[in-house]
N, C-alpha and C positions, 0 to 999 in steps of 0.2 A: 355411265355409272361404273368406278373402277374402286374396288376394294380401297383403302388407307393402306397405301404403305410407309410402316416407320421402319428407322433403322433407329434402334434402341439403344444407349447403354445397357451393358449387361449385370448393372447392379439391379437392374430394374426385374430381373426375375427372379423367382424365388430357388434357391440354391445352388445360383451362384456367385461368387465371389467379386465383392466390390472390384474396377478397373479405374484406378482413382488416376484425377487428370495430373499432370508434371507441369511447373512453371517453365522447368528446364528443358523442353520438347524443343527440337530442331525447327528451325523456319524451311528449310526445305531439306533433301534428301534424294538420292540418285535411287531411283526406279526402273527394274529389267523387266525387259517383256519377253515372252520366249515363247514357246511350245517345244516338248518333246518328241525325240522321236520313236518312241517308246508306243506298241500297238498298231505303228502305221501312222502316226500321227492324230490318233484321234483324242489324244488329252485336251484338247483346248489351249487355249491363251491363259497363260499362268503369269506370275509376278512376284518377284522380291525388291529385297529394297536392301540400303546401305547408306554409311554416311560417310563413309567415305570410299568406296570402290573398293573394297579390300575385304569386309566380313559384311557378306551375305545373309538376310536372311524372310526365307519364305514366307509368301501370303499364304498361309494354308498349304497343308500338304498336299500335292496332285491337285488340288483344287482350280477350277477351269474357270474363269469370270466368261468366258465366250464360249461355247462349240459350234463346228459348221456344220451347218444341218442341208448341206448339197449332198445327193447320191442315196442310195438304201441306207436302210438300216445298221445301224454298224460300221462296218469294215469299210463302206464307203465315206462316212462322215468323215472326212481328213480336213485337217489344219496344218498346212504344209509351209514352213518357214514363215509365219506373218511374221509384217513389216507394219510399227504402228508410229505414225507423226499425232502433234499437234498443232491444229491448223486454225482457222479462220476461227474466232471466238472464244477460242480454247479449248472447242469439239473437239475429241480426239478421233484417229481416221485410223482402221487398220485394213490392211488388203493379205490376203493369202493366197497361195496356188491349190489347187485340188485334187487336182489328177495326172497323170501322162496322157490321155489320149483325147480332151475335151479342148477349145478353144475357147475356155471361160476361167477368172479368175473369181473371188471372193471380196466382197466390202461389207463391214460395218464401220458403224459411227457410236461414240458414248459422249454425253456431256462432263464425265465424274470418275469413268474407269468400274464404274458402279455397276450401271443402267445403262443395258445397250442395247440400239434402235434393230431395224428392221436387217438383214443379209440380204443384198442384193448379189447377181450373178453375172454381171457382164459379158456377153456373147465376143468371142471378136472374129471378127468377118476374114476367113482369107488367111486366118495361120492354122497349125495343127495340133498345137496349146500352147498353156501359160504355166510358166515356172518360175520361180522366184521374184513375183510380181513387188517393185518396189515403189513407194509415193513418197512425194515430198510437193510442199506448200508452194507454190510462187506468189507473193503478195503484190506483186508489183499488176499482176493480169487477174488474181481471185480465181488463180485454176489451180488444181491439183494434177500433176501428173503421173502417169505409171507408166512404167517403165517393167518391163517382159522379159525375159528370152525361150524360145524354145526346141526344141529337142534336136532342130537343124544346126541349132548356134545360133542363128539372128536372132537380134533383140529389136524388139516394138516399143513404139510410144503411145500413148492417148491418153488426152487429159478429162477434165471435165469440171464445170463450177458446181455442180449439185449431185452431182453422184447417179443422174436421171437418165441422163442425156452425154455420149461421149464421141469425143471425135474418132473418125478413122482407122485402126492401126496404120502408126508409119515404121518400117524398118529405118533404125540408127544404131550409129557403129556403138561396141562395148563401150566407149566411153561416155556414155550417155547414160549409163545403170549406175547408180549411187547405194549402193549398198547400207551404209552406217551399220553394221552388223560386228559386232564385239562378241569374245568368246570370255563366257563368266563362269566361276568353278561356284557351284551348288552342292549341296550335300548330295544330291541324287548324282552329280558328274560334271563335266563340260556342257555348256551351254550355249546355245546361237542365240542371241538377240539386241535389240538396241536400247541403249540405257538412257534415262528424260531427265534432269532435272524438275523436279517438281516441288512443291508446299508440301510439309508435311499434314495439312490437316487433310486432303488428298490421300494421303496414305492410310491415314486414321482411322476415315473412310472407311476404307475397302477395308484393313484388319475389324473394324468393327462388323461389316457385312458378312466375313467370313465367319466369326463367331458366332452371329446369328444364326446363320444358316446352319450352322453345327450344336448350336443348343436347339433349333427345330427339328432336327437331324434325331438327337436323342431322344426329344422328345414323340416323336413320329415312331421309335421304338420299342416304345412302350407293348411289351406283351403280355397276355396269361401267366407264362413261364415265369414273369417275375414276381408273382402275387405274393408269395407265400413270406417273402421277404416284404415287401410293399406296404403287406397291409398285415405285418405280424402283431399278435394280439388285438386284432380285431373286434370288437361284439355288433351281435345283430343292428342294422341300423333303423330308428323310425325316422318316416317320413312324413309330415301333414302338408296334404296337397288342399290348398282353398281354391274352388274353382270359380271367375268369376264371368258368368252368362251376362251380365249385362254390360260388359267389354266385347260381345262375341264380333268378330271381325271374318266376312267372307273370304275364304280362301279359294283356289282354283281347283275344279271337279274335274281337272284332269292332268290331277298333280301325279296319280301313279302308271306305267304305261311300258311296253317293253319295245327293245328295238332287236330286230331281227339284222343279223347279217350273213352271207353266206360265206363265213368260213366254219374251219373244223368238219366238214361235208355239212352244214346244214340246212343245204337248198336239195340237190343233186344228192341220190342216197340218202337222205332225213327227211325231211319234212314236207317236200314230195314228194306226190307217190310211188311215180315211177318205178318199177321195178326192174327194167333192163338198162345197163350202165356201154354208156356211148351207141345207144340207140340211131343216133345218126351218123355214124362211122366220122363224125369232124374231131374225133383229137386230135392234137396236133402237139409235135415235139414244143412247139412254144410255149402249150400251156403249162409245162415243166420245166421252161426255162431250160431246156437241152439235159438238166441230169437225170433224166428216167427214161433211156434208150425206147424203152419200150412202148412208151407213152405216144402213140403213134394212131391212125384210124383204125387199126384193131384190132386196137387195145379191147381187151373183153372178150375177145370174138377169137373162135377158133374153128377150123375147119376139118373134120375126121372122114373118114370112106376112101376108097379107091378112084382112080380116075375121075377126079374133081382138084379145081384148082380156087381158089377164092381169092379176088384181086378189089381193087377200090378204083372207082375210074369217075371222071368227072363232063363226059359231054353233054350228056343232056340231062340236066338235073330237076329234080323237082321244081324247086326254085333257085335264083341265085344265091343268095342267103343262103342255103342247104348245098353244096354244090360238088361233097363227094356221095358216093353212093357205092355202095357192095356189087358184084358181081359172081355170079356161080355158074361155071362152065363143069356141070358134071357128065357120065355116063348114062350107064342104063339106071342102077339106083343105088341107094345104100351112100349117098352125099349128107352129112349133116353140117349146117353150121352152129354152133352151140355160142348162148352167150352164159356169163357167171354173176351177172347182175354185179350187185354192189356189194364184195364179200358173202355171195352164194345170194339165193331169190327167196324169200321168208312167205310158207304158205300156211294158209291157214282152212281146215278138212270145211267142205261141204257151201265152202263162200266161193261167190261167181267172181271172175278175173277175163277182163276184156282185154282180148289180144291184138292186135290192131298192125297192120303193116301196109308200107305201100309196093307194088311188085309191076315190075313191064318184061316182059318176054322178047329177047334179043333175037334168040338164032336157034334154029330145030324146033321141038315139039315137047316143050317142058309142060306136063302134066299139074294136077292139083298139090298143094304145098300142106305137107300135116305138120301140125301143130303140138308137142308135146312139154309137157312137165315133168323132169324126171330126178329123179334120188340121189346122190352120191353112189347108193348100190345101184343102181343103174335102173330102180325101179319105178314104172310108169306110176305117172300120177294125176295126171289128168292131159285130154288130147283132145284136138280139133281138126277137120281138115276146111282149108281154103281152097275154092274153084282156080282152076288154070288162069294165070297170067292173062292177060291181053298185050298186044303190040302199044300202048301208051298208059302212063304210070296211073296208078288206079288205088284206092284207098280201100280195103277190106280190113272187116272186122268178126270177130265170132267170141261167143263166149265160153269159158272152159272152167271146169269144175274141179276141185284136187277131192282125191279120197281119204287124204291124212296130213295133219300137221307135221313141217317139215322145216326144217330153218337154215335150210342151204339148196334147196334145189336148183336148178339148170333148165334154161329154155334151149328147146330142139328145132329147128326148122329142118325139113325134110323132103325137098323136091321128088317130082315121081317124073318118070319121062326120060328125057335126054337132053341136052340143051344148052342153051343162058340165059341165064332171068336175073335182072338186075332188082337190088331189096333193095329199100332205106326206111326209116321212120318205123321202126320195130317198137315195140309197145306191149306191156302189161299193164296193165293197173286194175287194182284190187278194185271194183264195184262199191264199196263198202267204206267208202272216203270220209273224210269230215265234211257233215252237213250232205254227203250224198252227192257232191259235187263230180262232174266231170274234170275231168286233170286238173284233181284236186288232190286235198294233204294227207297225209297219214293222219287217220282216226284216231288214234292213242294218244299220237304227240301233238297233235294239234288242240284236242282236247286238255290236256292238261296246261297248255299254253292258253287257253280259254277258260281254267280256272283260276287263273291269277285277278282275273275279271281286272284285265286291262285297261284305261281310260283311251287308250290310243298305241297305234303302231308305228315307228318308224323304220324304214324301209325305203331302197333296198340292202342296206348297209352304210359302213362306214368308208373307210376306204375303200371298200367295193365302188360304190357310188363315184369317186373320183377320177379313180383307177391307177393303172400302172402307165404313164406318158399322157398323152393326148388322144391317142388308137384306143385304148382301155380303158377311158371313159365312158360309165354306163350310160348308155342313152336308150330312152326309156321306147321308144319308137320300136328299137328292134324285140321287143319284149311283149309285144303285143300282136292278134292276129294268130290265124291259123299257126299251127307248132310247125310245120315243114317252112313256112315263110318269117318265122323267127331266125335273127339272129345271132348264135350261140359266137361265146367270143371265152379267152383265157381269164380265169378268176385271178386276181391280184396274190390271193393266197397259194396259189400253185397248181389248180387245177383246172376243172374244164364248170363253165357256165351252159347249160344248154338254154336259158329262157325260158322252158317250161312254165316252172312257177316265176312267172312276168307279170306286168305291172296290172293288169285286167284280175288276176289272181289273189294279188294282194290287197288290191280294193275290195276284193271279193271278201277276201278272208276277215278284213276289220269289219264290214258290213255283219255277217255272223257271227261274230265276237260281240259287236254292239261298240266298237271303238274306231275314233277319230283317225282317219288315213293322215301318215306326216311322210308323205314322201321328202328325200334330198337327193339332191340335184346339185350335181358338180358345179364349184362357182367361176366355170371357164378356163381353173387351172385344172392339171392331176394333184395327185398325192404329192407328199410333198419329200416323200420315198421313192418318188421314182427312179427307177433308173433304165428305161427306156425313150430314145430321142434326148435324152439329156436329163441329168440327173436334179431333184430341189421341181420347184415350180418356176422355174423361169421360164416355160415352155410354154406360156396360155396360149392359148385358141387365138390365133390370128385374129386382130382387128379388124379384116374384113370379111372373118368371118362370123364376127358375134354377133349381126343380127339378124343371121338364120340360127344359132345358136340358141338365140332369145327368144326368137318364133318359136322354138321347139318348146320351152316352156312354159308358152302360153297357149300350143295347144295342148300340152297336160292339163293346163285347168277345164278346156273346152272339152277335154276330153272326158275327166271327171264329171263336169257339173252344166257341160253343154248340151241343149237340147238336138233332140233325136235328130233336127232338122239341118245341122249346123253337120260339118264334115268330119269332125274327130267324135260329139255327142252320138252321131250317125255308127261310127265305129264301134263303140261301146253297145248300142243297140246293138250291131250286127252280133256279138260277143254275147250278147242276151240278158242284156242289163238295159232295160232302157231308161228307168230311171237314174238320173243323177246319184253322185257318189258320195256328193255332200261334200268336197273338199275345204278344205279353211286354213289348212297351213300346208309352206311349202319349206323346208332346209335348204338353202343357199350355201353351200360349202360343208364341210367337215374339218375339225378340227387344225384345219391349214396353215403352213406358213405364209404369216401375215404379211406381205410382201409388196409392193408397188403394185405388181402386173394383179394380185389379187384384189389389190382393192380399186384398182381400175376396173375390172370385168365386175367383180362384186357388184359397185355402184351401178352399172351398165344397165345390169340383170335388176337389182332391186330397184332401180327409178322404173325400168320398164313393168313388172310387175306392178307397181304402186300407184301407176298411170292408168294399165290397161284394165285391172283390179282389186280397188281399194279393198274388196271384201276380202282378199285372202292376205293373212298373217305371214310374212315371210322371218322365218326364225336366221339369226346370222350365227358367226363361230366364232369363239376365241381362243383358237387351238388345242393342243393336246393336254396342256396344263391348270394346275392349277394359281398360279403365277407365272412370272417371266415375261418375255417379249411379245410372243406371237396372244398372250392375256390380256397386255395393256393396250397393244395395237387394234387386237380386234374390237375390244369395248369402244376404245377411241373412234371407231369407225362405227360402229353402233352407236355412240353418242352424237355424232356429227352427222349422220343419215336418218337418227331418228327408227332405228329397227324396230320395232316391235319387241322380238325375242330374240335371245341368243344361247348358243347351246358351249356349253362348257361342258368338258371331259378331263377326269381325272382320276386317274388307280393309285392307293396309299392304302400304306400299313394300316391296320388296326388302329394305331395309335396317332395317327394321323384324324381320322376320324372320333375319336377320345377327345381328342384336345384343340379340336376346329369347330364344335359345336355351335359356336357364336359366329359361326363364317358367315351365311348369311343375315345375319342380325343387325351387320353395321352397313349394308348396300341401300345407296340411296333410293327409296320408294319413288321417286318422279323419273328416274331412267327406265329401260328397256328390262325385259321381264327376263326371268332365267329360262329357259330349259336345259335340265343337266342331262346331256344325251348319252354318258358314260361316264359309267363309275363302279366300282369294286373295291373292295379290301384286300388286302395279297399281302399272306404269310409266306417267309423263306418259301421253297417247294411247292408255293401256289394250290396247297390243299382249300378245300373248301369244309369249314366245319364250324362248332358254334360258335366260339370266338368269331371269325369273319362277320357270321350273318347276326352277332348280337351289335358290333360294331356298327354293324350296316343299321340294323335297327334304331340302334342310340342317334345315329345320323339323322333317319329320317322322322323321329320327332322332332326335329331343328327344321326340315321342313315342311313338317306341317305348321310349326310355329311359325314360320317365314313362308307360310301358303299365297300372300299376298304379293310376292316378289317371286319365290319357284312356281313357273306356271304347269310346270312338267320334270317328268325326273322319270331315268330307266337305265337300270342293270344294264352292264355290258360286259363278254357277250351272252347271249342266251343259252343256244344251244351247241353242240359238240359230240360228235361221234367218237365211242371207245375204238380207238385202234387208226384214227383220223384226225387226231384232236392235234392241233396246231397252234392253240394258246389255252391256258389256264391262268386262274379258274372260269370256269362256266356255268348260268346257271342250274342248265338241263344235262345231264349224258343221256346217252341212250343207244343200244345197237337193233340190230335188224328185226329184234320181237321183243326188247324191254325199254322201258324208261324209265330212266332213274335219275327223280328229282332230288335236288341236293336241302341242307337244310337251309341253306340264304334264299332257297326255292319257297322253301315255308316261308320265313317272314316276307316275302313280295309279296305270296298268297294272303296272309293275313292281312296285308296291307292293302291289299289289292279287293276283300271282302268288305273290311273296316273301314272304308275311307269317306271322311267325310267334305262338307262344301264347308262349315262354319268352325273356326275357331275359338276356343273358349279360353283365355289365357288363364296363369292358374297362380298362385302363389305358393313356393314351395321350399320347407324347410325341413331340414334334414340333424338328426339329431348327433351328428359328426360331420363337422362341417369341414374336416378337412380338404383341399381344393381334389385330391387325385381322388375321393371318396365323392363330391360332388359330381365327378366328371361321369362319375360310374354309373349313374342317377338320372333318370332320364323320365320325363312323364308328360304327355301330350293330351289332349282333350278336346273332342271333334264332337260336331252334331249333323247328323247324317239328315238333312229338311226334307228327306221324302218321307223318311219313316217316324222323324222324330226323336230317333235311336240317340242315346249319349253315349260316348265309346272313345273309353279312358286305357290310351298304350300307354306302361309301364316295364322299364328293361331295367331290369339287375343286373349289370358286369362286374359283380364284387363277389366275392368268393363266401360270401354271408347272409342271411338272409336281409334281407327288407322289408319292417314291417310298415305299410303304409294306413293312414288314416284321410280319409277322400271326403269334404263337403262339396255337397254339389250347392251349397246353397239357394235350398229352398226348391228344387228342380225335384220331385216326386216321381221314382222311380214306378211300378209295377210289377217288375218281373228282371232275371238279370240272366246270363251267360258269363261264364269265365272259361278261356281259353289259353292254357301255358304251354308251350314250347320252352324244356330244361333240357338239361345235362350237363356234361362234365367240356371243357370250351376244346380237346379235342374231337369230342366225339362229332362224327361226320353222318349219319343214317338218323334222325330222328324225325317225329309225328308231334303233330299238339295236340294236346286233349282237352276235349269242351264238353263241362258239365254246365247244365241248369240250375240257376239257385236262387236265391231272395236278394233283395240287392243289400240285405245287411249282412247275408253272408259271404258274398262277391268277394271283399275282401279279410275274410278268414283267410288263416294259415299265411298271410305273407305273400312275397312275392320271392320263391327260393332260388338258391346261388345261380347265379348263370343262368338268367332266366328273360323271358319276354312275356308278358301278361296282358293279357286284352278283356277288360270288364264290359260289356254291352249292357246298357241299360233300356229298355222298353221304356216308356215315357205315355203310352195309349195304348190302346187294343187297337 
């Protein structure tokens, strides 16, 4: 199932200017293809044209028909002198270089110059890279070759028929590189690339595409800030909404649902508990990528007193997994080691706090270890002591009391004796968890994460899940089981994973929430950012070793939903669950580049699932977009395997969401189901405020009108620490004793309270029918089957009121709720308020400017 794509004349939209066709058009026309070097090379493939070699002129300004998505983010994505032929069918073929220091070049393929296929990454065995990688057709053998050089001076050869599969690198002398590369004067300057004769309607083409995309462009810009002009001289609008019940069409009861990922600290320092930061002394300079010198095992940890030394040593570790550990070689006494938690230790007066450490006694006569909580002013705040050591590592625990709220304190360990005792697995945690849980969440934040009254959780993230290479792919194995035999590894966003909150945790947590577990699980590539072992996804998991890879996903389900007697159901027991976890869906990937190696592993993983598990729903990806390549490949691959679901991610303006309304309206109902596993609104500065969340609102009456096709849909990302925040916006902040939900927070909530199973379609007509005044307009109509409840969302994004007029034809209310969330579309801190009222006066007063309105109708006692 893949959206319609047209490329339109642009008389066809409303204001703009007819582009009337010429009898007198050129049969063909010379065509440059270039990149600049402008950024490092990360413009793309761009293009002009000419008819006669001499006046130039631009397809779009700066505008890129390709970019190479090898390397991170950014500064890595280089397009480095492509070289583009056309070759066998009229496919056109382009190759680029990437880098200095990788032995990989760059291929795509376009039918049209339009529409372009997959980026592959060709490895080559045996040199030290590829530089100005050049191809040309042989028709006589149906190969393409490319030709190399690099950084030594030798040049390579290998060809290939399919771009799949390629021979050898062979060293041959320069005269074997064929360049075609012409210097062309552009407005922007001198230019490198090679010029095509081609058809003009070819060209036509692409100038029409470019247009498109820049009247989408404008239209995608649409903001608040333009209203006053927009919509000058305005008056109130009515609206009559005819609802009709006996059209109702089931939609899915677990259309609204949030996805948890651990960036912005929201695992480590948020959302669990923990309250001591590098508890197991394994930071490590990688998980900083080398720029935070400091970011070392310990980090957090500091040593004060006389005649004490505190070192990190690794012989005989708790476990392997766990494998450094602290060491205190102090005196007679007055050693402390102090840790500072996560931006100081937040206490709260008269609530119990279980301390927990594991200790083995090396050398001398190291006494009982005291336990304190102390002030900034250096005042005590609650203490415990621990019994002496023993000669083999030993796990003690005691519980300690604070006498006052305090929101930066400091954990003290305090050996008495003389000696060496070696610590590791240090531990706080507040007693007083969500649901009461053992190395469980913070109660506040978890809880309000529990009022959105989620349908489901996915987890453990996004790119998290993938990771950074092949080594930094989450694997769910190390995430489970005692915490000292967890394995903590570098989070993709720059910091440190300890496992803690692991996959035993998470099941845990949707179970108390009342919501569907949707774990995802890397689809045998990484991220498609990486740039560890090699940059893009050409890096999968060895073919022989995908079917231990594949085991490992199949015992997640046995692990979930296997009984106590079976070896991973056994584990889950031991963890103290023994009942099953109820699993039914698993994510196959993350919004990845759609690639060969990925849809090889992809299929791998989903036939083996669908074999050994028809009951569980494997959701697939169609990358980061909401069009483009890695969009139409991955549906392609969910039409051709038959997925189930697929999860689509996309972040856009405001106005992008205004004027997409009908996006899923035209998806064909007999393909594969949505799950939208990320999406947000994002203003310049990434504020989040009502503008955003009335956007996002107006969206999701579109899918609950398309409940039948969106099986699932969730915010991205959730939550984000002030002072730690690593993307914006979010829908939670929160620091070490507040939470501060945003207002896009309110409408998930409301949606997340209001949601119903059954769609009622509605008829609805507006007494200004103009199209940017329809867009603003927005009204959905659900029937909740448990309670009977009718419950009609209405957004106002018009700077005026709305007054609407609602049949429910013949549906006999009893009692009503109205609930409005207003303000002004900057303001960022607001509440909704719900009053009680009769259902004929639900809708009194309108529905005012800037506003989201939810009428709840009672239907029974």
């Amino acid at each position: 199932m893949k959206r319609i794509t047209l490329f339109l004349c642009l008389f066809s939209f409303t204001g703009i200017a007819p582009v009337l066709a010429h009898a007198n058009v050129p049969d063909s026309v010379y065509l440059f293809s270039y990149a600049t070097v402008k950024n490092g090379g990360r413009t793309g493939l761009q293009f002009a044209w000419s008819p006669d070699k001499k006046s130039w002129f631009n397809i779009g300004e700066n505008y890129a028909f390709v970019k190479s998505d090898y390397g991170r983010w950014g500064s890595e994505k280089r397009m480095n002198q492509p070289f583009l032929i056309q070759g066998a069918g009229g496919n056109w073929q382009c190759v680029w270089g990437l880098n200095e220091y990788e032995p990989v070049f760059a291929h795509v393929s376009s039918p049209d110059l339009v529409y372009w296929g997959r980026q592959d990454y060709p490895v080559q065995k045996g040199v030290a890279n590829c530089l100005k990688p050049s191809i040309q057709y042989n028709a006589g053998t149906g190969s393409y070759v490319i030709v190399y050089t690099a950084s030594s001076g030798n040049y390579y050869r290998v060809s290939t028929k399919d771009f799949k599969t390629y021979t050898s690198p062979e060293q041959v002398t320069a005269a074997a590189y064929i360049s075609d590369e012409v210097t062309v004067s552009l407005p922007e300057g001198e230019m490198q690339g090679q010029v095509h004769r081609v058809a003009w309607n070819a060209v036509d083409k692409m100038i029409k595409h470019y247009e498109w995309q820049q009247y989408k462009r404008l239209q995608n810009a649409e903001t608040t800030k333009q209203d006053e002009q927009r919509f000058a001289g305005i008056k109130p609008v009515a609206v009559d909404v005819t609802v009709h019940p006996g059209q109702a069409k089931a939609i899915s009861d677990l259309l609204l649902g949030i996805f948890f990922e651990d960036i912005n600290y929201a695992a480590d320092g948020g959302l669990y508990a923990e309250l001591v930061q590098n508890r197991d002394f394994e930071y490590a300079l990688d998980d900083k990528q080398g720029h935070d010198t400091s970011w070392h095992a310990k980090h957090s940890w500091k040593l004060e007193g006389a005649n004490a030394q505190f070192t990190i040593e690794t012989a005989q570790p708790i476990h392997p997994n766990n494998p450094n550990y602290a060491v205190l070689d102090f005196g007679a006494a007055g050693a402390r080691l102090i840790n500072s938690g996560f931006d100081g230790i937040t206490l709260k007066k008269g609530q119990p706090y279980r301390f927990s450490v594991f200790t083995r006694a090396l050398q001398g006569k190291p006494g009982k270890l005291q336990v304190k909580l102390v002030g900034k002013d250096g005042k005590e705040l609650a203490a415990g002591t621990l019994p002496a050591p023993g000669n083999s590592w030993k796990d003690q625990t005691i519980i300690i009391t604070p006498v006052a709220d305090v929101a930066d304190a400091q954990l003290e360990l305090q050996p008495s004796g003389s000696g060496r005792i070696a610590i590791d697995m240090v531990s706080l945690f507040p007693q007083n968890t969500f649901k009461g849980r053992k190395n469980g969440l913070r109660a506040d934040l978890a809880q309000v994460i529990a009022d959105i009254h989620p349908k489901f959780v996915r987890f453990p993230g996004g790119c998290v899940a993938h990771g950074d290479g092949l080594g930094n792919i989450y694997r769910w194995k190390n995430a489970i089981g005692p915490l000292e035999a967890r394995k903590p590894q570098r989070n993709l966003w720059g910091y440190h994973q300890t496992a803690g909150l692991g996959y035993f945790e998470y099941f845990q947590f949707c179970e108390d929430i009342g919501a569907a577990p949707v774990p995802v699980i890397a689809a045998g590539v990484p991220c498609q950012n990486s740039g560890v072992g090699g940059g893009g996804q050409q890096g999968g998991i060895p073919m022989d070793e995908m079917d231990a890879y594949i085991q490992d996903i199949l015992d997640l389900v046995e692990y979930a939903n296997g009984d106590v007697k079976t070896t991973w159901g056994k584990k889950r027991a031991e963890a103290g669950h023994p009942a099953p976890f109820n699993l039914k869906y698993i994510g196959i990937g993350n919004e990845d580049l759609i690639s060969d190696v990925f849809e090889e592993r992809f299929t791998m993983i989903f036939n083996a699932i669908k074999a050994k598990h028809p009951e569980i729903s494997v959701i697939g990806t169609a990358g980061p977009a909401s069009e483009g390549t890695d969009y139409e490949e991955g549906w392609g691959i969910a039409t051709k395997l038959q997925v189930p679901l697929i999860d689509e991610h996309y972040y856009q303006p405001p106005g992008w969401f205004i004027n997409n309304q009908d996006y899923y309206d035209r998806y064909d109902r007999t393909k594969s189901k949505v799950y939208l596993g990320e999406y947000a609104a994002h203003l310049p500065g990434r504020p989040v405020n009502l503008e955003t969340a009335l956007s996002e609102a107006l969206y999701l009456t579109s899918l609950e009108r398309n409940g039948d096709v969106v099986s699932m849909a969730s915010y991205a990302p959730l939550l984000a620490k002030e002072g730690r925040t690593q993307w914006n916006p979010n829908l939670i902040y929160f620091n070490n004793t507040t939470v501060k939900p945003t207002v896009g927070y309110e409408v998930q909530k409301l949606y997340g309270i209001h949601a119903g199973d059954e769609y009622f379609p509605s008829t609805i007509k507006l007494s200004n029918n103009q199209d940017a005044v329809r867009k603003r307009v927005a009204v959905s109509v659900v029937r909740d089957s448990h309670t009977q409840d009718i419950i009609i969302k209405m957004v106002n994004l018009l700077p005026v009121p709305v007054v609407p007029t609602v049949n429910l034809q013949g549906i006999t209310g009893i009692s009503a709720s109205r609930t409005v969330l207003k303000g002004n579309p900057d303001d960022k801190q607001l509440k909704p308020e719900t009053i009680s009222c009769s259902v004929t006066q639900a809708f009194d007063g309108g529905l005012p400017p800037y506003s989201f309105t939810i009428v709840r109708v009672k239907t029974k006692e």
